[in-house]
PDB file with one MODEL, atoms N, CA, C and O in Angstrom:
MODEL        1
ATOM      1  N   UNK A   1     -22.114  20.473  13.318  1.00  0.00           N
ATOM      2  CA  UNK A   1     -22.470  20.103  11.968  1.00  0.00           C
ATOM      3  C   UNK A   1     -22.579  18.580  11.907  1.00  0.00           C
ATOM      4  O   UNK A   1     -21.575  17.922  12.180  1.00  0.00           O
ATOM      5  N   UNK A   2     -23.684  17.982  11.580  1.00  0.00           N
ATOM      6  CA  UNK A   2     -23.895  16.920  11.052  1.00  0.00           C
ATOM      7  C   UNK A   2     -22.904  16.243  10.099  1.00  0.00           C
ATOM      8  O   UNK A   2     -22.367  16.864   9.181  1.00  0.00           O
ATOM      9  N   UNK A   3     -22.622  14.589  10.422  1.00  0.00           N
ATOM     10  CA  UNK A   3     -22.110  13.647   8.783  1.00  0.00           C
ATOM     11  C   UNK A   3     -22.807  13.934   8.065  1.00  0.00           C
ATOM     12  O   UNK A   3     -23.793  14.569   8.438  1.00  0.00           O
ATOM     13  N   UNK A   4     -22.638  13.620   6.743  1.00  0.00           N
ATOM     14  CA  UNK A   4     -23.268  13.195   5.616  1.00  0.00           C
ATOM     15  C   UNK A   4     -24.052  11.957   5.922  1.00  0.00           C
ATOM     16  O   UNK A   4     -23.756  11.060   6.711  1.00  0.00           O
ATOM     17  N   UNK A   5     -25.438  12.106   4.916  1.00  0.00           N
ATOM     18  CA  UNK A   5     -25.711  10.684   5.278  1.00  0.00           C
ATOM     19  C   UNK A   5     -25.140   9.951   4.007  1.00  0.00           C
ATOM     20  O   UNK A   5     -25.189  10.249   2.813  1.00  0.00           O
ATOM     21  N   UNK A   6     -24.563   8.852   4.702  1.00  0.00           N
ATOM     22  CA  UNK A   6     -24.141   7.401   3.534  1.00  0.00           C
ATOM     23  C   UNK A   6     -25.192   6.801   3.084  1.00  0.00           C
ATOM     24  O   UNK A   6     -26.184   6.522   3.757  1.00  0.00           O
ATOM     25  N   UNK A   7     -24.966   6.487   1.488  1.00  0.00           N
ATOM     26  CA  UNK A   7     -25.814   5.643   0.737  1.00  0.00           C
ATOM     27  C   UNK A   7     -25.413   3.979   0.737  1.00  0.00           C
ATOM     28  O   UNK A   7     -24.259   3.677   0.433  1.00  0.00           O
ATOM     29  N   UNK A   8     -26.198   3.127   1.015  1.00  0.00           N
ATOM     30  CA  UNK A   8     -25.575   2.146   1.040  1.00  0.00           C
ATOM     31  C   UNK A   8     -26.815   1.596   0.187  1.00  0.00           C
ATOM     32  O   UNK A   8     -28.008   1.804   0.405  1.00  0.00           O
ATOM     33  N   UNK A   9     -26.169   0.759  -0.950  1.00  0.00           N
ATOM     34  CA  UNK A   9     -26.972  -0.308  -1.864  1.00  0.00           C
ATOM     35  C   UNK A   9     -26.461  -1.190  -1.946  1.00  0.00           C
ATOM     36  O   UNK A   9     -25.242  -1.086  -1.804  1.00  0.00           O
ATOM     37  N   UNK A  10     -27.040  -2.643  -2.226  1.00  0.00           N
ATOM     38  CA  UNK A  10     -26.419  -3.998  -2.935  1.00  0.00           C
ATOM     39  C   UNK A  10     -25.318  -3.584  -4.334  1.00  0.00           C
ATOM     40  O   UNK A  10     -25.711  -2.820  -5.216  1.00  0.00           O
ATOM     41  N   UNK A  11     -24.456  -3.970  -4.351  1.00  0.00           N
ATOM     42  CA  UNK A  11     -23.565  -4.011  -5.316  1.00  0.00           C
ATOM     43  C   UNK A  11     -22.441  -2.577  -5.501  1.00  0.00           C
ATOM     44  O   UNK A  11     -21.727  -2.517  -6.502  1.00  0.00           O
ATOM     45  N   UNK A  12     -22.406  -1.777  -4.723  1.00  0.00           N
ATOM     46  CA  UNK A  12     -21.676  -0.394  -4.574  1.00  0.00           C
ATOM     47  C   UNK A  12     -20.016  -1.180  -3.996  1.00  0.00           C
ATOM     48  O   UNK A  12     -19.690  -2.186  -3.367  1.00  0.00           O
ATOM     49  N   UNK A  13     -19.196   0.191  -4.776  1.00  0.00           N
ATOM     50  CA  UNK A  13     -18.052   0.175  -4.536  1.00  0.00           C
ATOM     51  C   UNK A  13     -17.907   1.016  -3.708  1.00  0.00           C
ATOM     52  O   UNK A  13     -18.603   2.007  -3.926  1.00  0.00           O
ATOM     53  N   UNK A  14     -16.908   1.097  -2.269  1.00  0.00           N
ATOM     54  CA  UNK A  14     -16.517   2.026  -1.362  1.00  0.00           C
ATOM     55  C   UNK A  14     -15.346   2.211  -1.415  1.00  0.00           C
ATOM     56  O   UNK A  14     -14.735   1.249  -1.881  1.00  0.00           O
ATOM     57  N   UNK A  15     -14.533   3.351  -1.033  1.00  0.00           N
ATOM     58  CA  UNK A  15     -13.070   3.704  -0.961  1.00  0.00           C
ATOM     59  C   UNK A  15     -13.335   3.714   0.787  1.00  0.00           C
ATOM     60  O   UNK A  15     -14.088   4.511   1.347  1.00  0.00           O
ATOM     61  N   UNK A  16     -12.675   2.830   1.359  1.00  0.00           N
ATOM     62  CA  UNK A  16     -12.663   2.812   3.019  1.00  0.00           C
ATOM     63  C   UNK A  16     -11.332   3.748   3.503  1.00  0.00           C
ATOM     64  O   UNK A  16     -10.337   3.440   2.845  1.00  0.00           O
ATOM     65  N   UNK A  17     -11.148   4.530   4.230  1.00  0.00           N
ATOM     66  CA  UNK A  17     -10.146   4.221   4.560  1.00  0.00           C
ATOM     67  C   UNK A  17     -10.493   4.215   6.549  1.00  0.00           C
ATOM     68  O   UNK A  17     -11.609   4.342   7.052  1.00  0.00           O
ATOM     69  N   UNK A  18      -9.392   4.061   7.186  1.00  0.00           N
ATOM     70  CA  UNK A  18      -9.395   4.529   8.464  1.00  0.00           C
ATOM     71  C   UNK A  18      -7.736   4.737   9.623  1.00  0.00           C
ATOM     72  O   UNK A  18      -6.704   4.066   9.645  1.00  0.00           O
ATOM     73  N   UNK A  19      -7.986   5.447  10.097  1.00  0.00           N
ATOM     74  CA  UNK A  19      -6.683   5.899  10.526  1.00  0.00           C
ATOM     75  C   UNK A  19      -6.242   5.819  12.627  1.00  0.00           C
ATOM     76  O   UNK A  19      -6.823   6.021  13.694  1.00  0.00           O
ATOM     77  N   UNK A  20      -5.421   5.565  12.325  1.00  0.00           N
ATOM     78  CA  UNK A  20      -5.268   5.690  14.521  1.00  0.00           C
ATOM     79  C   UNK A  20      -5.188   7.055  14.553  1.00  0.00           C
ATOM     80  O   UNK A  20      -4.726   7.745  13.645  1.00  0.00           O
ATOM     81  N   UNK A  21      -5.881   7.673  16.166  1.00  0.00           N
ATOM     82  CA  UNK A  21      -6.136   9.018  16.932  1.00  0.00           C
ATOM     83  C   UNK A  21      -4.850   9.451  16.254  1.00  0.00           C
ATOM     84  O   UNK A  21      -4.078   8.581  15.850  1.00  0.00           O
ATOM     85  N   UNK A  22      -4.548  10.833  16.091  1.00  0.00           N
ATOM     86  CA  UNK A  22      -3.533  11.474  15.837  1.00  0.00           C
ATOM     87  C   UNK A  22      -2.797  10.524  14.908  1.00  0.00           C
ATOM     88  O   UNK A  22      -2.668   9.527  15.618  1.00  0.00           O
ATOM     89  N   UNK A  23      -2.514  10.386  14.313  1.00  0.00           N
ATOM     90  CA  UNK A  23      -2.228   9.548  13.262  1.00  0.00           C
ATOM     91  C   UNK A  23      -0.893   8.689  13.711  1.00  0.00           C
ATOM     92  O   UNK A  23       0.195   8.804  13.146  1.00  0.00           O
ATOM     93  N   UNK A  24      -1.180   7.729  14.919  1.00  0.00           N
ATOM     94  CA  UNK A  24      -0.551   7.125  15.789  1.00  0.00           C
ATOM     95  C   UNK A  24      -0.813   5.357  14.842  1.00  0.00           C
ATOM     96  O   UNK A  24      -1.793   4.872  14.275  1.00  0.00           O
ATOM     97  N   UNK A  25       0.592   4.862  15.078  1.00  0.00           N
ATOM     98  CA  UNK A  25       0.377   3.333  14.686  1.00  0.00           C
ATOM     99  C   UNK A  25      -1.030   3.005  14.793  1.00  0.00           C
ATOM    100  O   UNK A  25      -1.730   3.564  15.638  1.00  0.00           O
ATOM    101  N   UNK A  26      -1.616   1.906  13.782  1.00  0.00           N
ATOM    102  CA  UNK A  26      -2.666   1.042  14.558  1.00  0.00           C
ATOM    103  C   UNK A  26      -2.124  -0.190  13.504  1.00  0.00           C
ATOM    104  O   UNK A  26      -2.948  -0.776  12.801  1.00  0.00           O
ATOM    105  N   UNK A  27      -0.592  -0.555  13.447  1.00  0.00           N
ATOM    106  CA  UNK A  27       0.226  -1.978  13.351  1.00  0.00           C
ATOM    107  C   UNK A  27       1.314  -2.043  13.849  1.00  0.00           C
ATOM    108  O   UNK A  27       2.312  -1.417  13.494  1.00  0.00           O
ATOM    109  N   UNK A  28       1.203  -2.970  14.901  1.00  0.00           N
ATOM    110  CA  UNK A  28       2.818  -3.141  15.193  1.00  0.00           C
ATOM    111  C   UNK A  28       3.683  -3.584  14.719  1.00  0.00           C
ATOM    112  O   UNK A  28       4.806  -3.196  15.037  1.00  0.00           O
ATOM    113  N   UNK A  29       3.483  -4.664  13.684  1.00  0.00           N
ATOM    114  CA  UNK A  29       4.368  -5.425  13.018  1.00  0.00           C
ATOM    115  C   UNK A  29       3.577  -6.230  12.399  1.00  0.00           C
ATOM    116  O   UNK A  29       2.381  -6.450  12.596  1.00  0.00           O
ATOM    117  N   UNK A  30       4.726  -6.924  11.183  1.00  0.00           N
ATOM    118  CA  UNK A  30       4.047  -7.696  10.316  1.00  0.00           C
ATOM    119  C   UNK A  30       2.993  -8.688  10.475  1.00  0.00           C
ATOM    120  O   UNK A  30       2.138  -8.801   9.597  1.00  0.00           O
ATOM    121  N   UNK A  31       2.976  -9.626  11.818  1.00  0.00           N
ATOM    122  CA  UNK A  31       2.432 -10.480  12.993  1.00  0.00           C
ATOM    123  C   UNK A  31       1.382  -9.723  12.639  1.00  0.00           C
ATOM    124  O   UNK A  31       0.731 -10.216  11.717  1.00  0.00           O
ATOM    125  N   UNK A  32       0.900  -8.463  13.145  1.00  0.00           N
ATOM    126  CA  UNK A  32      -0.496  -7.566  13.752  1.00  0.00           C
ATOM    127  C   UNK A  32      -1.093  -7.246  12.393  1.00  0.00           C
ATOM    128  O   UNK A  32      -2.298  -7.099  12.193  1.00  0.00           O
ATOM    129  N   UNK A  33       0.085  -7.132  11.268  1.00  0.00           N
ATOM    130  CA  UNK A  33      -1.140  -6.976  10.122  1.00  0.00           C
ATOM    131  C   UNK A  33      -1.627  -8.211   9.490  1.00  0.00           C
ATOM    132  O   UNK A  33      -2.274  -8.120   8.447  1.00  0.00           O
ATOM    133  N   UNK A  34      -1.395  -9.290   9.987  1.00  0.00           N
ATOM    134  CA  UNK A  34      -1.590 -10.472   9.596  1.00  0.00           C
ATOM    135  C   UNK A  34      -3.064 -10.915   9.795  1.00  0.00           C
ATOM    136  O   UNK A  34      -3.979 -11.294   9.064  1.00  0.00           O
ATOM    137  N   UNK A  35      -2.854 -10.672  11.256  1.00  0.00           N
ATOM    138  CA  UNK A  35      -4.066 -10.497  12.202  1.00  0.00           C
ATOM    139  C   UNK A  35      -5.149 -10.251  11.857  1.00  0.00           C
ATOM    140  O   UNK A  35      -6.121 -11.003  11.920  1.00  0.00           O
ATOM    141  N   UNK A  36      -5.082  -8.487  11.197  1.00  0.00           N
ATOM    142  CA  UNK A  36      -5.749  -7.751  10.539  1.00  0.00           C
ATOM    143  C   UNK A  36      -6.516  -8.581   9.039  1.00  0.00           C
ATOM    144  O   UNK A  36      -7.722  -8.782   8.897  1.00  0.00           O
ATOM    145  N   UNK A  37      -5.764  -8.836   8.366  1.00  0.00           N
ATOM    146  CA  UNK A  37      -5.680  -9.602   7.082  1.00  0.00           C
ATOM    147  C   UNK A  37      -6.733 -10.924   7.111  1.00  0.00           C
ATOM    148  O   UNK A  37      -7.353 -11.358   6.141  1.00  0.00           O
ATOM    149  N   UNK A  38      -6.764 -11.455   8.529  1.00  0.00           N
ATOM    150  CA  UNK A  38      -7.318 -12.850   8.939  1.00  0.00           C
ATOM    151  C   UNK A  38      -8.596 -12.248   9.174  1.00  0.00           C
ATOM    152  O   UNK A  38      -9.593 -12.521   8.507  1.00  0.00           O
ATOM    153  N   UNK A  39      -8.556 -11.046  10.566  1.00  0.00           N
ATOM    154  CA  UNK A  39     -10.367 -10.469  11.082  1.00  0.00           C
ATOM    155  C   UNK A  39     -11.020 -10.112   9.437  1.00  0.00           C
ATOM    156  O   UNK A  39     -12.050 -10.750   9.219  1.00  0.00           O
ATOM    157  N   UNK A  40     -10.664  -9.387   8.515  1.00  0.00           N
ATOM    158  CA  UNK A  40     -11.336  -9.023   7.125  1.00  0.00           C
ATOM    159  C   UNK A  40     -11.303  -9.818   6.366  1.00  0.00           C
ATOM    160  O   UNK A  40     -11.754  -9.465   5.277  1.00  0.00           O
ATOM    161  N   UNK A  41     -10.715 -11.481   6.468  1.00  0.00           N
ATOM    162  CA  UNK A  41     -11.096 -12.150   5.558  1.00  0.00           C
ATOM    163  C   UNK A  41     -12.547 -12.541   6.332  1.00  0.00           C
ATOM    164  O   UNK A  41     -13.603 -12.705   5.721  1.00  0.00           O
ATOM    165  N   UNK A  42     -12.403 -12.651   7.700  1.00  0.00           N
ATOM    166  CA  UNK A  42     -13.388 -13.620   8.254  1.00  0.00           C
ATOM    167  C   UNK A  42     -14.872 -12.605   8.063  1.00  0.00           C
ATOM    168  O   UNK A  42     -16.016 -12.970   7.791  1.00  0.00           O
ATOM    169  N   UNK A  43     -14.289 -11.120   8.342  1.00  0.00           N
ATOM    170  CA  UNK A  43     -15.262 -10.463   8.300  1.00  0.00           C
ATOM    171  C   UNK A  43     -16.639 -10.401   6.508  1.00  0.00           C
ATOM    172  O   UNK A  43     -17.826 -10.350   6.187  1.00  0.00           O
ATOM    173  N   UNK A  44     -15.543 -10.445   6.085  1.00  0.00           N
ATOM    174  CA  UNK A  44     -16.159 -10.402   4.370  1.00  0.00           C
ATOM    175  C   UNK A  44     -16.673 -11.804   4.193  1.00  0.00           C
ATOM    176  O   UNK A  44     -17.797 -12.151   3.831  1.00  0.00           O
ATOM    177  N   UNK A  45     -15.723 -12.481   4.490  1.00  0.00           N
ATOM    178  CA  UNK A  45     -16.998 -13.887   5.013  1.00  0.00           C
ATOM    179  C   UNK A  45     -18.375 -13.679   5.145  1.00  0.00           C
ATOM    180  O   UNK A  45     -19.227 -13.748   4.259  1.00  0.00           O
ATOM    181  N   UNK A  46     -18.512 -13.427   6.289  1.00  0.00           N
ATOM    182  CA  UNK A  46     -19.311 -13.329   6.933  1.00  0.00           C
ATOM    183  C   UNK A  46     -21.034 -12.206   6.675  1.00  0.00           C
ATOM    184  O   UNK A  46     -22.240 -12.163   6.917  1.00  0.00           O
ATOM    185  N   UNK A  47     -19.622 -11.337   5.868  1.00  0.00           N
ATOM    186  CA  UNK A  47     -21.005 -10.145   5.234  1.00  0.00           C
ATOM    187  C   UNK A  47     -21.243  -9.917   4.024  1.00  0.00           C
ATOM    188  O   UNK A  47     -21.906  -8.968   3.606  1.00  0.00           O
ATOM    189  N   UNK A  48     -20.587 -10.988   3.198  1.00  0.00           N
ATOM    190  CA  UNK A  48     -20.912 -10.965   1.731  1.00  0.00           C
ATOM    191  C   UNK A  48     -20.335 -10.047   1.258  1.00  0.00           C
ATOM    192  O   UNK A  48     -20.893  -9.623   0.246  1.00  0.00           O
ATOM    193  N   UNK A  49     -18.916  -9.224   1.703  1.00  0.00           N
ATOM    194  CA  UNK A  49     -18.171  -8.302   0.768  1.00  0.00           C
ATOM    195  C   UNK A  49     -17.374  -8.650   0.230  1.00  0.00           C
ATOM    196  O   UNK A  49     -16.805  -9.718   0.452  1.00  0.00           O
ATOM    197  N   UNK A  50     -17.098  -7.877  -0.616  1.00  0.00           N
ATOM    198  CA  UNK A  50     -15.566  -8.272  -1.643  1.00  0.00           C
ATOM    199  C   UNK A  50     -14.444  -7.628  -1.370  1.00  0.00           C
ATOM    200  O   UNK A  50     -14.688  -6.527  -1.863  1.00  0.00           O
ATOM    201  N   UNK A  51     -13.683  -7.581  -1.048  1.00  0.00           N
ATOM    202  CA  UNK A  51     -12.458  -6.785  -1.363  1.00  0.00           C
ATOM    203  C   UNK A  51     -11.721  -6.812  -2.655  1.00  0.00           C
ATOM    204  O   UNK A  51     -11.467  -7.881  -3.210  1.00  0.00           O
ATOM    205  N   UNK A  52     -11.266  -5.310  -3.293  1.00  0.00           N
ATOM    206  CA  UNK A  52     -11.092  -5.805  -4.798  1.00  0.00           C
ATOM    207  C   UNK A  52      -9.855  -5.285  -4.762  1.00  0.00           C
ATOM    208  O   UNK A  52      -9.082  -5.464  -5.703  1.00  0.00           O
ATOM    209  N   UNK A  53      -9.486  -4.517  -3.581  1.00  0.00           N
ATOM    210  CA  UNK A  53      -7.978  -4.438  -3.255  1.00  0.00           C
ATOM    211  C   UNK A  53      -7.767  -3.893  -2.035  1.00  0.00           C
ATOM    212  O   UNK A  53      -8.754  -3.617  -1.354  1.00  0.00           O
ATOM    213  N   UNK A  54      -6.275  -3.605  -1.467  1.00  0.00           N
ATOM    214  CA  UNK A  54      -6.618  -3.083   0.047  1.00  0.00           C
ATOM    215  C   UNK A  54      -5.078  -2.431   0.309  1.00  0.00           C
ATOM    216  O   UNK A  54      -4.491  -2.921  -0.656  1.00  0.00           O
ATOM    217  N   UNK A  55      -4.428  -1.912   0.769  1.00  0.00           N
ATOM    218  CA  UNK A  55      -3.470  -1.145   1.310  1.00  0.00           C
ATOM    219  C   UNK A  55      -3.216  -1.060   2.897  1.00  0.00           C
ATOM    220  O   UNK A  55      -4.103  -0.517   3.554  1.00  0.00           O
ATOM    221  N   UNK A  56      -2.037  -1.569   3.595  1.00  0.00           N
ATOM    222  CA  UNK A  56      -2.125  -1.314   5.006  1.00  0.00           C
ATOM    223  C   UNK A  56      -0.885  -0.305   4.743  1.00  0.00           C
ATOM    224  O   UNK A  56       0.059  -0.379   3.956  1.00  0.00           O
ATOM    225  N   UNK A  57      -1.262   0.687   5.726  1.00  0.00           N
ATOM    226  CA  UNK A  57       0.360   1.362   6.190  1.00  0.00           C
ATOM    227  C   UNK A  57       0.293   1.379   7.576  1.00  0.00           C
ATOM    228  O   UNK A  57      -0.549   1.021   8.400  1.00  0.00           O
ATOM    229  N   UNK A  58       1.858   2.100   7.643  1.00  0.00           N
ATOM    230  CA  UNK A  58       1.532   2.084   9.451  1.00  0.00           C
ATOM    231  C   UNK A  58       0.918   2.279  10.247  1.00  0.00           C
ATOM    232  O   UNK A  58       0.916   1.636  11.296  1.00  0.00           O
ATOM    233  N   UNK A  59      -0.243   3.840   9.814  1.00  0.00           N
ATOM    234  CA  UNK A  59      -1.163   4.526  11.107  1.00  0.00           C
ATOM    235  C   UNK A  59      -2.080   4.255   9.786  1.00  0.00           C
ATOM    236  O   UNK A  59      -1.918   5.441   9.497  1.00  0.00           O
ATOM    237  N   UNK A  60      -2.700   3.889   8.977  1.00  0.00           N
ATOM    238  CA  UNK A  60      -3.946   3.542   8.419  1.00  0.00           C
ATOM    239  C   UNK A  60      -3.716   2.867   7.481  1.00  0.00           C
ATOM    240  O   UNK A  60      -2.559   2.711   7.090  1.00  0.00           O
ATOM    241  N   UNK A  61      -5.189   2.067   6.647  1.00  0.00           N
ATOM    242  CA  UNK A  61      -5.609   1.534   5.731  1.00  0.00           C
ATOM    243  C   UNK A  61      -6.400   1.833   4.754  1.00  0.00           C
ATOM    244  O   UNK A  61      -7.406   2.496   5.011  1.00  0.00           O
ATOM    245  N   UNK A  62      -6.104   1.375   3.284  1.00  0.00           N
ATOM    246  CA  UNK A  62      -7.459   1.753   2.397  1.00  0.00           C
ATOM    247  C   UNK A  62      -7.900   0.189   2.285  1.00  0.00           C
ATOM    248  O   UNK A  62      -7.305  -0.831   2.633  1.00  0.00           O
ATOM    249  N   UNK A  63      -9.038   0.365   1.730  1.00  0.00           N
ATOM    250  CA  UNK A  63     -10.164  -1.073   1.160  1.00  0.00           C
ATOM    251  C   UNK A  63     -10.632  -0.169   0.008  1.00  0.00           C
ATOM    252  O   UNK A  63     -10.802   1.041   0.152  1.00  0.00           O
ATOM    253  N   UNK A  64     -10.848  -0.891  -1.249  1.00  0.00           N
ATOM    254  CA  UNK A  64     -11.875  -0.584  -1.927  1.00  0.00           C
ATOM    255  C   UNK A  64     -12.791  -2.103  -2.068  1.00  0.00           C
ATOM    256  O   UNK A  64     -12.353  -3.133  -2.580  1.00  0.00           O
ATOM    257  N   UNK A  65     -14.249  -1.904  -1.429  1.00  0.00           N
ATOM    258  CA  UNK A  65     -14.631  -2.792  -0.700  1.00  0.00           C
ATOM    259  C   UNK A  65     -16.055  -2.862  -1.728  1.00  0.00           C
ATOM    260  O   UNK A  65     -16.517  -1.721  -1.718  1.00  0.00           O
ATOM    261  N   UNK A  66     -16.892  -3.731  -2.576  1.00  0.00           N
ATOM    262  CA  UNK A  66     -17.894  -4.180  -2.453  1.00  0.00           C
ATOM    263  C   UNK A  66     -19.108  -4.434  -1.726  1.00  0.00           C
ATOM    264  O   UNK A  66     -19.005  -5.632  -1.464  1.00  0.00           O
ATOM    265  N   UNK A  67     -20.309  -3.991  -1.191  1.00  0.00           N
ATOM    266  CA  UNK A  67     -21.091  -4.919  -0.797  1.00  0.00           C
ATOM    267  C   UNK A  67     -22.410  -5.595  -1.587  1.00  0.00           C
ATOM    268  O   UNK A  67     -23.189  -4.958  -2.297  1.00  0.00           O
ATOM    269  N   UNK A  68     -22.477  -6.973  -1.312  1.00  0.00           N
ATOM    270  CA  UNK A  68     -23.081  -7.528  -2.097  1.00  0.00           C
ATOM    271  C   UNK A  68     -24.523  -6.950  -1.606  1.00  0.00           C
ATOM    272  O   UNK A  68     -25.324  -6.424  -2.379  1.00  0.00           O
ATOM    273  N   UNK A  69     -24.696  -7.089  -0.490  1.00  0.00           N
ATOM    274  CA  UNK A  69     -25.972  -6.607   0.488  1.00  0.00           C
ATOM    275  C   UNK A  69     -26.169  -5.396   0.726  1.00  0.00           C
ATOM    276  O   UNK A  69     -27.247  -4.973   1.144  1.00  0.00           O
ATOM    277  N   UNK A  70     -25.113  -4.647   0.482  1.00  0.00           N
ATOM    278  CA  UNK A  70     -25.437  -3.085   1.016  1.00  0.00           C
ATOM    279  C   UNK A  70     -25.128  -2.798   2.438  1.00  0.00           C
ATOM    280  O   UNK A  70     -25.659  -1.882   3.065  1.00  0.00           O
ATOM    281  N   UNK A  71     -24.289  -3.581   2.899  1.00  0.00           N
ATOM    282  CA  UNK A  71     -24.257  -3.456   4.470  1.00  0.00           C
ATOM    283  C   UNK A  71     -22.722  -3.117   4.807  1.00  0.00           C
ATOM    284  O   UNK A  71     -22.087  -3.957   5.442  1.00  0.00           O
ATOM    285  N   UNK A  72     -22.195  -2.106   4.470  1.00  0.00           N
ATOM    286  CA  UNK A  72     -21.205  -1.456   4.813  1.00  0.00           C
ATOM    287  C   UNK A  72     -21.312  -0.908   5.951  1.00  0.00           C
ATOM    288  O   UNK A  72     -20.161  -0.915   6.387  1.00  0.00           O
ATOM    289  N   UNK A  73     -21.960  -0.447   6.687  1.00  0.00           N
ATOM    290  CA  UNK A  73     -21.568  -0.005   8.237  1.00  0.00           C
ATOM    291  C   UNK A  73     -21.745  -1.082   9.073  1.00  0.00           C
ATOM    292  O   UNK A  73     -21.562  -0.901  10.277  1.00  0.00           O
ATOM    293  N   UNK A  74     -22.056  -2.142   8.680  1.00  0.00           N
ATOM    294  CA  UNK A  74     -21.989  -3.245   9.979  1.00  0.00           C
ATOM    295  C   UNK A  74     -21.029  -4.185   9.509  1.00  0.00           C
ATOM    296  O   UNK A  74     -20.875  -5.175  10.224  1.00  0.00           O
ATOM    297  N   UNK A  75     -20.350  -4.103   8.472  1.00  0.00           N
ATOM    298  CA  UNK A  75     -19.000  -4.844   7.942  1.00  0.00           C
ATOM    299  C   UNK A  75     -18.260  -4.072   8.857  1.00  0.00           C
ATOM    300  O   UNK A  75     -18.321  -4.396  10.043  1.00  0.00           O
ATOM    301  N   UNK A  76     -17.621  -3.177   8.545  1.00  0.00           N
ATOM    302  CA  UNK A  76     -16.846  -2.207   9.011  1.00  0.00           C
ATOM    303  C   UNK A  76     -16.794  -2.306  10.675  1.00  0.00           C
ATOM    304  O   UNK A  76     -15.827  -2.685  11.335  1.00  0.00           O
ATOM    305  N   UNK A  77     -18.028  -1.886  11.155  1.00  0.00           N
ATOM    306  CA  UNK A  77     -17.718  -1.975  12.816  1.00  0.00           C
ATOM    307  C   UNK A  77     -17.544  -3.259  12.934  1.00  0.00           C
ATOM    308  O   UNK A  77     -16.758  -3.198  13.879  1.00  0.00           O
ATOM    309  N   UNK A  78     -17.678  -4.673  12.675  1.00  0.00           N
ATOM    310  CA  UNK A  78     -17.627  -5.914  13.079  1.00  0.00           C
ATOM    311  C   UNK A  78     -15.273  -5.623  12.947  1.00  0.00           C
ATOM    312  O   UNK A  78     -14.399  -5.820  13.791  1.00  0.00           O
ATOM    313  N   UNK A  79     -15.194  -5.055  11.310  1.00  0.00           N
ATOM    314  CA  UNK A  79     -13.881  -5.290  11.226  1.00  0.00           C
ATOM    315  C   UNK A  79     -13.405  -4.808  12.566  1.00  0.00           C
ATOM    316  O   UNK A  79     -13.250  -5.437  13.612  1.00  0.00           O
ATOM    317  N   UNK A  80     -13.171  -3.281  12.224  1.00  0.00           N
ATOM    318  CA  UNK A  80     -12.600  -2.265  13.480  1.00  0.00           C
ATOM    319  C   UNK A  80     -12.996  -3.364  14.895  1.00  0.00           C
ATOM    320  O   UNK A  80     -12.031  -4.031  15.268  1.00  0.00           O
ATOM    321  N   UNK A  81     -13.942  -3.520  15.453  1.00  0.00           N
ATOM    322  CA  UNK A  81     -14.255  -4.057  16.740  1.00  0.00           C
ATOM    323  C   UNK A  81     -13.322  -4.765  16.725  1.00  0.00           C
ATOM    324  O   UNK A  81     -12.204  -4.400  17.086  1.00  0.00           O
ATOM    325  N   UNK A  82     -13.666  -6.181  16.205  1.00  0.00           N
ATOM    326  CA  UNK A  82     -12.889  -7.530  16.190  1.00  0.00           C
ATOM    327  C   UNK A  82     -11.296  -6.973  16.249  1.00  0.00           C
ATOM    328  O   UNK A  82     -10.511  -7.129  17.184  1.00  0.00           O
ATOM    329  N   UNK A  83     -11.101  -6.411  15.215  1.00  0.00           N
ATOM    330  CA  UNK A  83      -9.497  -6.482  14.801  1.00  0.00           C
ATOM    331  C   UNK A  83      -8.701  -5.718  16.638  1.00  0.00           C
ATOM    332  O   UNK A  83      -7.722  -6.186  17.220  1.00  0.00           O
ATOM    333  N   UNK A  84      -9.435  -4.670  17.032  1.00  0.00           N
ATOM    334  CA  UNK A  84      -9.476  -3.967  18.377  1.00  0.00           C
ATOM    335  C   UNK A  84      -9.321  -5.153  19.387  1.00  0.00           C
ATOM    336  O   UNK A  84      -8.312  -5.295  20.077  1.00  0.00           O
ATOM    337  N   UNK A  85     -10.279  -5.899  19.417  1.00  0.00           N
ATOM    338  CA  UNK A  85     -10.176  -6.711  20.623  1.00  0.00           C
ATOM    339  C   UNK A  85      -9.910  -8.095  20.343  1.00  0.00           C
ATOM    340  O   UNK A  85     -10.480  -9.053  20.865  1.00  0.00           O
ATOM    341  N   UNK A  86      -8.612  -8.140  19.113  1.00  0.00           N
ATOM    342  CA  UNK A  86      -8.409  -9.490  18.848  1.00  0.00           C
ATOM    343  C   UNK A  86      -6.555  -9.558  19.949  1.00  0.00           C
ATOM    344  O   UNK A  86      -5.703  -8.701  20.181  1.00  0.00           O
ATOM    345  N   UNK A  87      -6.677 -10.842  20.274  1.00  0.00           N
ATOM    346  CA  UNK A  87      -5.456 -10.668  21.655  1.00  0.00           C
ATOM    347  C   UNK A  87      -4.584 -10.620  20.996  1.00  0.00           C
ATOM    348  O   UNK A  87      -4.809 -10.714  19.789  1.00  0.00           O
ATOM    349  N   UNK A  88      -2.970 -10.428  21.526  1.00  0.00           N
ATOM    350  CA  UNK A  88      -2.290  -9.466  21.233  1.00  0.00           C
ATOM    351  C   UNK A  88      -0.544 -11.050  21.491  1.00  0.00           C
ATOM    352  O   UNK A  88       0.627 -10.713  21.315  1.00  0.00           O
TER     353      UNK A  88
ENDMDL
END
């Protein structure tokens, strides 16, 4: 079975969330969500989103996220990537 396809427009609100495999940490500590906190400022920087609020827990996160451009799937993989291969 196929995703859904996503609508993406200039000015839409998203409920993000995302979670680690088996619902395994993806923070080790306060340090790593910091981290996190720094890649999505730089990221929304960068892609003209807003964040209008956000939630970390241990094995996932919510965003309710803005885009000014409509470009929610290449916000998102830039976050996830970066935040993945930011050193440790």
């Amino acid at each position: 079975m196929t995703r859904p396809l996503r609508v993406n427009f200039p000015g839409a609100l998203y409920h993000v969330t995302s979670r680690g495999n088996r619902r395994a940490p993806i923070f080790r500590d306060d340090a790593d969500r910091r981290i996190w906190l720094d890649v999505l400022a730089k990221v929304c920087e960068r892609h003209h989103c807003i964040v209008h609020s956000f939630c970390q827990m241990t094995n996932h996160y919510h965003l309710l996220v803005e885009t000014v451009e409509g470009n929610l799937p290449s916000c998102m993989r830039q976050l996830n990537g970066h935040y993945l291969s930011s050193p440790v």
